[in-house]
N, C-alpha and C positions, 0 to 999 in steps of 0.2 A: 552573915554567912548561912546559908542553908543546911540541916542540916541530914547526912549520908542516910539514905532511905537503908532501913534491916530488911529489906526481903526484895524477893524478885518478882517486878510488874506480873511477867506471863505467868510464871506460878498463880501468883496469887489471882490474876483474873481468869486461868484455869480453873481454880475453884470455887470461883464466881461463875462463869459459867455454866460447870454443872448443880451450880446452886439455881438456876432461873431455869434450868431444862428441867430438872426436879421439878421444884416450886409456882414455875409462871413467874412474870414481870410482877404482878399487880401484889400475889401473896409473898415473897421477896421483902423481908423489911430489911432496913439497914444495921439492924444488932443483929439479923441472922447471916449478914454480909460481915460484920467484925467477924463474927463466929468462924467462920466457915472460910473464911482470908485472913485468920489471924493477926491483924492489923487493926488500932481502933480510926474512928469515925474521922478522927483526925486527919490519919493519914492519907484516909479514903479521898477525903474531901482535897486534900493536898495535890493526892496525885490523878485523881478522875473529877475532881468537882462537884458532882453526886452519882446518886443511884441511877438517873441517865446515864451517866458519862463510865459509868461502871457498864452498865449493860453494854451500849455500844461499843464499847473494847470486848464483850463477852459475845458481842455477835461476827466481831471482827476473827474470836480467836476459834469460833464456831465453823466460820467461812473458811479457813486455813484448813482446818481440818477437814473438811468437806472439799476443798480444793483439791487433792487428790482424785478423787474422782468423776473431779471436769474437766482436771487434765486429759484422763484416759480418754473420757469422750469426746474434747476437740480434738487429739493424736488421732483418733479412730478413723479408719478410711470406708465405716460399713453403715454408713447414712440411719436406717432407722432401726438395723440391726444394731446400731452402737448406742442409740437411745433406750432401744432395749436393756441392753447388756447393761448401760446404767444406772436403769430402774434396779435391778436384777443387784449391781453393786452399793445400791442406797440402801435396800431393805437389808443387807448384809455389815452394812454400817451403822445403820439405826441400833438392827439387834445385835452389834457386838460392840453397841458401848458400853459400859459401867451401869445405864442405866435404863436404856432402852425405852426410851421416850419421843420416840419421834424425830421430827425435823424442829430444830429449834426456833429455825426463819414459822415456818409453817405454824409451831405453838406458838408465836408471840403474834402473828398476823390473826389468828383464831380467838385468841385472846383481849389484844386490842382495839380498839376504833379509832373513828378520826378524831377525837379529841387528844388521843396519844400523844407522846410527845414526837415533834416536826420531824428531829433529827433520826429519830427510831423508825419512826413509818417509811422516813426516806430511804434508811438501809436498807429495810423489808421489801421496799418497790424497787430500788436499783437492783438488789440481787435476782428479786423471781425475774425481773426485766432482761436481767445477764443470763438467767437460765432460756427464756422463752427463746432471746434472740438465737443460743445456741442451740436448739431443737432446729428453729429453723434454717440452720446454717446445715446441718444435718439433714434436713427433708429436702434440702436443694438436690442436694448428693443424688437423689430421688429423679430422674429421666422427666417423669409423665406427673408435675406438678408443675400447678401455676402459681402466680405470684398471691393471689386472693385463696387459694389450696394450703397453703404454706401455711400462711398467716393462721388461718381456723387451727391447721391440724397442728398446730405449735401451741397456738391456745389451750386446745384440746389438754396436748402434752403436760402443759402446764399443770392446766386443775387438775389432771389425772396424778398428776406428782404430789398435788396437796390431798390428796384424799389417798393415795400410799402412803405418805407421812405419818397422817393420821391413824389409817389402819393400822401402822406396823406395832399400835403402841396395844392391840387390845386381838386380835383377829390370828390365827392359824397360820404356819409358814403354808399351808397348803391352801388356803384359802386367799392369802396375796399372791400365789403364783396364780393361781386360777385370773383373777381381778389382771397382771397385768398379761398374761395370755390374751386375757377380755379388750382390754386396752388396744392391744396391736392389731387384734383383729378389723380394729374400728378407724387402723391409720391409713 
């Protein structure tokens, strides 16, 4: 018979979580994962398998949270204005988490290579992949765009979103408005 887990998964891979947006993937060890999900290694391995399968629940519970405001932006009926407005609600999220670190997708992509493991890059690539397609779902919205238009300036959007990410962690509230002002002028 197995026996009753003492704590709750989403807690605890909540504080696993913000244990890898702190720390990165790579400096993350697994005593600083007992630590910080007060569970030992045991359980860990019981109920995630390891420190992959840990993470991947932590980029799962990253995406939730972030899902908020891709709702907003697919409900939006204001094409590049609501790409905007997006940008505008990330850098609002980034800086009023706990810890103010960025885009978690965006540090663990920065972070790792293709030796990574399979199943973590996959995540990384479905997601910016779900972001891009919805930019471009958004620039359709857009009259006087072509289908090869689209495409670029979804791309565009994209790295533009990794390099806000990035900034939000080091750079001036006044200096990321500036940057995605910059951005839009260029869409």
């Amino acid at each position: 018979m197995a026996r009753k887990k003492n704590y709750n998964e989403e807690e605890v891979i909540e504080k696993a979580m913000n244990l890898f947006w702190i720390n990165g993937y790579k400096t993350t060890s697994m005593q600083m994962l007992e630590k910080e999900m007060g569970i030992n290694k045991f359980s860990i391995y019981a109920s995630f398998g390891n420190k992959d399968g840990v993470f991947l629940e932590s980029l799962k519970c990253y995406k939730k949270k972030l899902n908020v405001l891709i709702e907003d932006l697919k409900q939006s009926p204001d094409g590049i204005a609501g790409i905007k407005q997006y940008f505008y609600a990330f850098v609002t999220f980034s800086k009023n988490t706990e810890f103010g670190k960025g885009c978690l997708v965006t540090n663990t992509a920065n972070e790792l290579n293709d030796k990574a493991d399979e199943k973590i890059m996959e995540s990384v690539t479905t997601f910016t992949n779900q972001i891009k397609q919805l930019f471009a779902e958004k620039l359709t919205q857009e009259r006087e765009r072509s289908e090869a238009k689209i495409e670029e300036k979804a791309d565009y959007l994209l790295l533009s979103m990794f390099g806000l990410s990035t900034a939000t962690r080091v750079f001036s509230k006044n200096q990321i408005e500036n940057y995605i002002e910059n951005v839009f002028k260029n869409v």
